[in-house]
N, C-alpha and C positions, 0 to 999 in steps of 0.2 A: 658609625663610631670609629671604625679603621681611619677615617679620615683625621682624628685626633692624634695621632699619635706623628710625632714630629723628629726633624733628623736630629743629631743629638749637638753637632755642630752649630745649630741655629739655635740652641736653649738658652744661651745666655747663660751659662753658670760655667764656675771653676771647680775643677775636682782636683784634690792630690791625689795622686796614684799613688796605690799600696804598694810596699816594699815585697820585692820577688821574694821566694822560698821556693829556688829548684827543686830541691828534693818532695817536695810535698804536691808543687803546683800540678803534675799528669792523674794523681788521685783524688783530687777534691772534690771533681766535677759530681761525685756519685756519691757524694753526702749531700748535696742540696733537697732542699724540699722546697715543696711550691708556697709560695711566701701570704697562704692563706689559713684560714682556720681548721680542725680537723675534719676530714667528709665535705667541706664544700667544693662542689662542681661547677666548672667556670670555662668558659670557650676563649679560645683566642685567635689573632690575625695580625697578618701584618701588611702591606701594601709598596709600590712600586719606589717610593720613594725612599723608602729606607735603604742605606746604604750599607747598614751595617745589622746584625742581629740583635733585631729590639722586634718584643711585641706589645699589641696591646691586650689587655685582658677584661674579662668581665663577666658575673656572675650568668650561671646558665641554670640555677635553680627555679629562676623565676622574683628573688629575693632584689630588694633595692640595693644599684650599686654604691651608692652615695651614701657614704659610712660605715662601710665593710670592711674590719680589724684589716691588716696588710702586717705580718710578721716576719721576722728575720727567717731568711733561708737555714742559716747556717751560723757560727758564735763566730763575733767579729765587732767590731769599733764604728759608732754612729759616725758619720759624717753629714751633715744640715748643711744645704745650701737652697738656694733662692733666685730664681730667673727671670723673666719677664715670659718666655715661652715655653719652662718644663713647670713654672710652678715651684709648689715646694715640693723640694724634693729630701730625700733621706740615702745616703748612700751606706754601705756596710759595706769594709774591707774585711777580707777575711784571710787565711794563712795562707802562705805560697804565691803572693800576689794575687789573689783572685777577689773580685768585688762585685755587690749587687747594686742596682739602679733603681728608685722607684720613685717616679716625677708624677708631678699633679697631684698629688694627697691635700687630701681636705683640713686633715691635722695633723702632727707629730707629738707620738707620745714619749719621745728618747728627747737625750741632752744631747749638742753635740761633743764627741770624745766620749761619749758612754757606752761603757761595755754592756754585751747586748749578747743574750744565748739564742740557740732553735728555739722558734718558736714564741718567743718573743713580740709580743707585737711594739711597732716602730711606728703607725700609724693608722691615718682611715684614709679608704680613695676618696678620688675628689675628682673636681673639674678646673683644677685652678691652672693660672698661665695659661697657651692657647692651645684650647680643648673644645670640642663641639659638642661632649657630654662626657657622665663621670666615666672613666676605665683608669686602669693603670698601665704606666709603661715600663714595664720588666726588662733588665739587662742581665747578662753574666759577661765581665769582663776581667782577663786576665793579662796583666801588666799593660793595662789600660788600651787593649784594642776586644771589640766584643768577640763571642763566641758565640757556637751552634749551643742555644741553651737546654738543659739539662734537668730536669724533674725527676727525682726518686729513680736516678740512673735511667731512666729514659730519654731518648734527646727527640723534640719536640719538628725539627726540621726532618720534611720540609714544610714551610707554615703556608695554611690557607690564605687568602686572598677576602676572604670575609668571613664574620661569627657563624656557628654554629655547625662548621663542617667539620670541626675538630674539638675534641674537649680533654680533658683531666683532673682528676678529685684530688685533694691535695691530703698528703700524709702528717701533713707539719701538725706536732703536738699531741699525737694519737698514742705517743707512748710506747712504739713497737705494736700495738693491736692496731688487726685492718679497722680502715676507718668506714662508720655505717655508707651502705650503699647507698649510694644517692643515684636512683634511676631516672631514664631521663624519660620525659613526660612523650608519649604519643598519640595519634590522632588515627581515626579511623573515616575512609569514605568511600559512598557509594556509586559505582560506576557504570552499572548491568542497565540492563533494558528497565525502563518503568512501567512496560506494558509486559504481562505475561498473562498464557491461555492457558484455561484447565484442559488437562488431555496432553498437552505437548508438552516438551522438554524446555528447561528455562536455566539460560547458561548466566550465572551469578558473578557477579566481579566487585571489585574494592581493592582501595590503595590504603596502606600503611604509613605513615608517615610521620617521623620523631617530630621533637619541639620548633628544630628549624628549620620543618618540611620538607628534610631530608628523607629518601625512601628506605624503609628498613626492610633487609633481606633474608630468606632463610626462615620466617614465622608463619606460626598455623594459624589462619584467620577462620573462625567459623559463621554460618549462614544461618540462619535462622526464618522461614517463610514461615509464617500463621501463628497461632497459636494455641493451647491447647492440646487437647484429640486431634487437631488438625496440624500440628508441627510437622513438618518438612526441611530436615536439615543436610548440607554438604559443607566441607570441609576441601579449602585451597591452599597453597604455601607461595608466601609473597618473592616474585623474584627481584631481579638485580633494581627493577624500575620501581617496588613495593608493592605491586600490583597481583592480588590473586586471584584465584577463578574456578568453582566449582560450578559443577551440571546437579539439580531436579531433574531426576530423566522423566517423571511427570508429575506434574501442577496438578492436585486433589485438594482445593480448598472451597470451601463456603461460600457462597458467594452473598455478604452484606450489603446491607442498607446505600450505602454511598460505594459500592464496587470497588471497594480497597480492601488491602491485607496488610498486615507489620512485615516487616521483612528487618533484621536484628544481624549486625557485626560484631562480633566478638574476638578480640586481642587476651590471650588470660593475661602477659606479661611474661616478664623470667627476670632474672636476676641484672640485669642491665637495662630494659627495657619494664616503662608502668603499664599496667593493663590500662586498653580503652575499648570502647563501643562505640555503635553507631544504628540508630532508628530510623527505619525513615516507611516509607508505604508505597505500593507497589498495586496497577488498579489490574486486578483478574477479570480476563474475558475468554469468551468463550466464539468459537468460528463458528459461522452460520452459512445454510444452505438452501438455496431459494429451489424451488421448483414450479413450472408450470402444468398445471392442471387442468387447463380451459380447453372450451370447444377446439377442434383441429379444423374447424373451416367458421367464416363468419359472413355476413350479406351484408350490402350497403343500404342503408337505411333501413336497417331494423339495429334493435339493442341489442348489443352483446356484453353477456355477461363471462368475464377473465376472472379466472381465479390461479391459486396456487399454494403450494404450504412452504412453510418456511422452519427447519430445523435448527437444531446446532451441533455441536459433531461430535455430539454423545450418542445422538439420534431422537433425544426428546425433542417434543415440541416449543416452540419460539409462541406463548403468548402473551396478546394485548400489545401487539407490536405493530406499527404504520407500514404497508409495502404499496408502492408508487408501481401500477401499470402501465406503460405506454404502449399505444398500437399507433405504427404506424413509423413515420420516419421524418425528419426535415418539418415542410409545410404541411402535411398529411399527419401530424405527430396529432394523437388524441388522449388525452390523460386521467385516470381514476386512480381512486386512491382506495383501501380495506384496510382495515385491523384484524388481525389473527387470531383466531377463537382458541378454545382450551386443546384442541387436537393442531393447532397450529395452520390453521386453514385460513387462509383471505381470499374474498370475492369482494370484485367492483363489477361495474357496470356501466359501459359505455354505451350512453341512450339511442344514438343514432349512429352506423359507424359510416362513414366518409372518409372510404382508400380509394385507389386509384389502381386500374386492373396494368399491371404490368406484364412482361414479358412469363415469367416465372411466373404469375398468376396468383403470389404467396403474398404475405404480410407480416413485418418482423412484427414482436413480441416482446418488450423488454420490462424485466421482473425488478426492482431495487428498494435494498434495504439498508435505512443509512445508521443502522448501530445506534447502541447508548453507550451507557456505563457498563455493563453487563458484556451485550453483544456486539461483535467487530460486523462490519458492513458486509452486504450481500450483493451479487447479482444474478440472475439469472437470464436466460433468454430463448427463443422459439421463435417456428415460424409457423401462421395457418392460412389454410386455403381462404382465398377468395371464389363467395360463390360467382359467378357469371353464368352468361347464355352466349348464344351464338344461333346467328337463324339467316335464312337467304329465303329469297323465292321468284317465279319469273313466270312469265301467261305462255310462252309458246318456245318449242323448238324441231327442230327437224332437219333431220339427215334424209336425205334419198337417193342415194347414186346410180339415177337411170341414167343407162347411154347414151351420150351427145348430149346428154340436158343435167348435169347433175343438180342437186336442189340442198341449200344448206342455209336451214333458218333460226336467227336466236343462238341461245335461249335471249328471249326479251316479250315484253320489258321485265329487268331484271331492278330486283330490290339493292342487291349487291351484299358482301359480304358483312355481317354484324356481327362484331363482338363487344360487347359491354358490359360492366359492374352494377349501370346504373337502371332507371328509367328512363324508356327515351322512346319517341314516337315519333318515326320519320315520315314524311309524305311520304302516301304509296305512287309510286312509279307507271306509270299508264301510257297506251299509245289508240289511236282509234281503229287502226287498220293493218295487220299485217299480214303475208303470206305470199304464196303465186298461185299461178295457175291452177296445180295440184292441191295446194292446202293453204288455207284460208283462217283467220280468225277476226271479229271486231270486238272494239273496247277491253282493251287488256289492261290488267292490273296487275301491279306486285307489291306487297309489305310487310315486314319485320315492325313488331311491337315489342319494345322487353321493359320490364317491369319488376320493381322488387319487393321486398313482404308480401306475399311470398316471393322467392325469385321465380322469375316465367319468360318464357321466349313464345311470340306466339307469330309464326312465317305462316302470309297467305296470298293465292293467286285468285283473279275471277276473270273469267272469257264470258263475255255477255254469248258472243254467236262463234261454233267453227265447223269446217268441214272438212274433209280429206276425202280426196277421190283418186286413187291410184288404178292406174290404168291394170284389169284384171284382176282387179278387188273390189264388194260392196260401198257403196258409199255409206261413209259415215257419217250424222250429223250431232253435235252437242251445243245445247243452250243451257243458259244459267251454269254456267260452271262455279263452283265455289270449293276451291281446296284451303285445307288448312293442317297445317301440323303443330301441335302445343307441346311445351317440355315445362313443365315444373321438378320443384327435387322430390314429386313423391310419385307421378306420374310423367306418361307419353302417351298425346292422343291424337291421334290422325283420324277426319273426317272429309268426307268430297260428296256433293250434291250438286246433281245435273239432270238434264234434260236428254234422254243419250237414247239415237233412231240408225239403225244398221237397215240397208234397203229400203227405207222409210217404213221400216215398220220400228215403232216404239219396245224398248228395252227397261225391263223395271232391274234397276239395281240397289235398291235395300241400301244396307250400314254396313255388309261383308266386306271386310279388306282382302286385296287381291281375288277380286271378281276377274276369272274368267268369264267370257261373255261366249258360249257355245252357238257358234253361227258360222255359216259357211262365207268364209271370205275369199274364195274363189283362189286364192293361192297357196299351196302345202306349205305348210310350218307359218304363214301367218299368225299372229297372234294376237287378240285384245285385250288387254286388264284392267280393268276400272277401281278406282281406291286401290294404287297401287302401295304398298308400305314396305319399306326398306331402311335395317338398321346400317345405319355404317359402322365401319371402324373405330370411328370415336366418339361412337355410342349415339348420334344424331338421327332422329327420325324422319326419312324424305318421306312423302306423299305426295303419288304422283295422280293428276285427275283422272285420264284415261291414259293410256300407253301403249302403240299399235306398235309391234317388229316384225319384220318379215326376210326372208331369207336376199342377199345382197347386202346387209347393212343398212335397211330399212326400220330407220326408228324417230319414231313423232310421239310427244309427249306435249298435251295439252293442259295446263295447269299446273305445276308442280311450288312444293314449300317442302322445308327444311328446317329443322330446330331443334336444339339441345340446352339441358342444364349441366353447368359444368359445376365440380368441387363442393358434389352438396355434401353434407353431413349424414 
């Protein structure tokens, strides 16, 4: 609409200028009134082009401007002229030389040369001559160049740039009484989070903003969460941008059907400003807390069943809610799914697990909850043992460090080291002939079996024939050797059975582990032990067949296995 309003030079109309009156013209200015009806509120502007003080005007009640009385400022003489680009226009000279302007009127209700008082009406606006919609174009001009214009002794410079950044309600006709307030309409909106949690603090925001979305400063906007019994209110003051902002330092609401709450803006108004509001719905949720509950160790290929509970952070239970297990990671990733009973508990069940025994020997765990309407998403996480075994074993070895001959046998044949998660059954490792001179064995074996539901490592040796004949010791002879050592997670069993002759006289040795064999072996601290068992360090059961030491560093061990369960439960 600023765009209407035209320079005055290009109107196409002739004016006579009213006769000067020095003595009167420096007081004039502050008996004008604004050349509309009593209490109406009207914006105006003016734009780059104007050369001189002209504005345009137009209703800000919200009322149509097209037909809107337009009244004498001030008592003075009609002047009617007629342009191609002010339209019709209506001029009033008034005392001391001073005159008003009003171009583009839709009608004129004065003669020209007709005296004319405050008040007055001279016309209605319009759109007429070239105008892009109705406003009026207001002048004060004295001895015919304009001035900074003048309403109810206020001067209106310096003018906005466009409607609604400036206004003024007009006195004209009000009779010396103020004229009814005419307040100007506002708008309220909401600006804060749309998501808030019961328990946590929830910081509240809204802009104020008059008719022509200008920000209004300086007012008490109120907050309103829930309603009822459950009302939660705070109170913000809009500042220079209109913008307020009060804190819930906590969220205590209900939580309904579809996970919303009302949340209500309240403007009361005041005397310049109309009250407004603003509705709108804000979804209340609650933070949730996953935990794992499941076994701390699990075996590949049996079923494991993961669980865990899922709260929220009040501390009650999360139920009839989906939580997604994974065990495992990448390719190795196994997935079950549970719902959450009334204590907030989920159990799945992964039928078969297949991981892969790592360094670390562990298995991530990962918990997740992906939220509703109610609850904000969860994770959780853990790590649990993998069970495994570990098992070695080998048919012969021997140290002997006799002078100029020393002797050093094996251990072989060896199974070699086994660590695994899984099932798995290696050929056993065999040779047909080992030894020298001194110590002897035929047909060796060695093997590691491991197996799982249950987990089990089961290391074993067999020496068909061996002998040891050290010079200044019994000979010894053993057939049928069969050692074995077994590790499950609930036991350790070591067993050895053989054929065992010291001097060629036959030796019974039973199921005792760590059988001393009481016989004279011809040399002090000698020593024989048959079903030898020893734990190690980390926790592996060796078994050794027979076991001869003797003092030099003399050590010959005929059969030996090794096995353990690791990370059982």
């Amino acid at each position: 609409m600023a765009s209407a309003a035209l320079l005055v030079g290009s109107l196409g109309v002739a004016h006579a200028e009213p006769a000067t009156d020095d003595a009167t013209a420096l007081d004039f200015p502050a008996d004008f009134k604004a050349p509309f009806e009593c209490g109406l509120r009207v914006t105006y502007s003016t734009y780059q082009d104007h050369d001189f003080n002209a504005l345009d005007i137009i209703r800000a009640d919200g009322g149509q401007d097209l037909g809107t009385p337009i009244l004498a400022s001030a008592p003075g003489t009609a002047r009617l002229t007629e342009g191609p680009g002010a339209g019709l226009v209506v001029n009033i000279d008034h005392e001391g030389g001073w005159q008003t302007r009003h171009y583009h009127l839709d009608t004129r209700t004065v003669e020209d040369g007709q005296r004319v008082e405050q008040g007055q009406q001279v016309g209605t606006m319009g759109n007429t001559g070239v105008s892009s919609g109705p406003h009026l174009h207001y002048e004060q001009r004295l001895n015919g160049t304009a001035q900074e214009i003048v309403v109810d002794g206020e001067e209106l410079a310096p003018y906005p740039f466009s409607y609604h950044e400036k206004y003024f309600t007009s006195t004209n006709g009000c009779d010396g009484e103020q004229p009814p307030v005419e307040k100007e309409e506002t708008s309220l909106a909401y600006t804060g989070p749309e998501i808030v949690s019961n328990g946590e603090s929830a910081e509240l925001s809204g802009t104020l903003t008059d008719e022509g979305d200008e920000p209004v400063a300086d007012r008490t906007v109120s907050f309103t969460l829930g309603t009822g019994d459950s009302e939660q209110a705070c109170e913000g003051t809009t500042g220079s941008d209109g913008g307020a902002m009060c804190v819930i330092d906590t969220v205590d609401q209900p939580l309904i059907d579809d996970g919303t709450v009302p949340l209500r803006l309240d403007f009361a108004g005041d005397d310049e400003y109309e009250a407004s509001s603003h509705e709108t719905e804000l979804r209340i949720t609650l933070e949730t807390e996953l935990e794992y509950t499941g076994p701390a160790s699990i075996a590949n290929d049996t079923a494991a069943e993961l669980s865990g509970t899922l709260i929220d952070e009040t501390g009650a239970p999360v139920t009839d809610q989906t939580v997604a297990f994974t065990l495992g990671a990448g390719d190795s990733e196994q997935v079950c799914e549970g719902t959450t009973t009334a204590d907030g508990a989920v159990t799945c069940t992964v039928e078969a697990v297949d991981q892969p025994l790592t360094d670390e020997t562990t298995v991530p765990v990962s918990l997740t909850f992906d939220g509703d309407g109610f609850y904000l998403p969860s994770e959780a996480s853990a790590e649990v043992l993998l069970e495994y075994v570990t098992g070695s074993a080998f048919g012969l070895s021997a140290d002997i460090p006799v002078l100029g001959l020393p002797i050093s046998i094996g251990p072989a044949p060896e199974s070699g080291e086994v660590r695994t998660a899984h099932t798995e059954e290696t050929e056993p490792s065999c040779l047909e002939r080992l030894g020298s001179a001194l110590v002897t064995a035929d047909v060796l074996c060695a093997q590691v079996v491991s197996d799982t539901d249950p987990t089990a490592a089961t290391a074993s040796a067999n020496v068909s024939e061996a002998r040891i004949g050290l010079a200044g010791l019994s000979l010894i002879e053993l057939s049928g050797v069969e050692v074995a050592s077994i590790s499950t997670c609930e036991e350790q069993v070591g067993s050895v059975d053989m054929t065992l002759k010291v001097a060629g006289v036959p030796i019974e040795i039973g199921d005792t582990p760590d059988l001393e064999i009481d016989v004279d072996l011809g040399i002090t601290g000698a020593r024989l032990v048959v079903n030898e068992q020893i734990v190690e360090e980390d926790g592996s059961l060796t078994v050794n067949g027979a076991r001869l030491t003797a003092p030099g560093g003399i050590d010959v061990v005929v059969g030996s296995a090794t096995s353990a369960a690791h990370n059982c439960a």
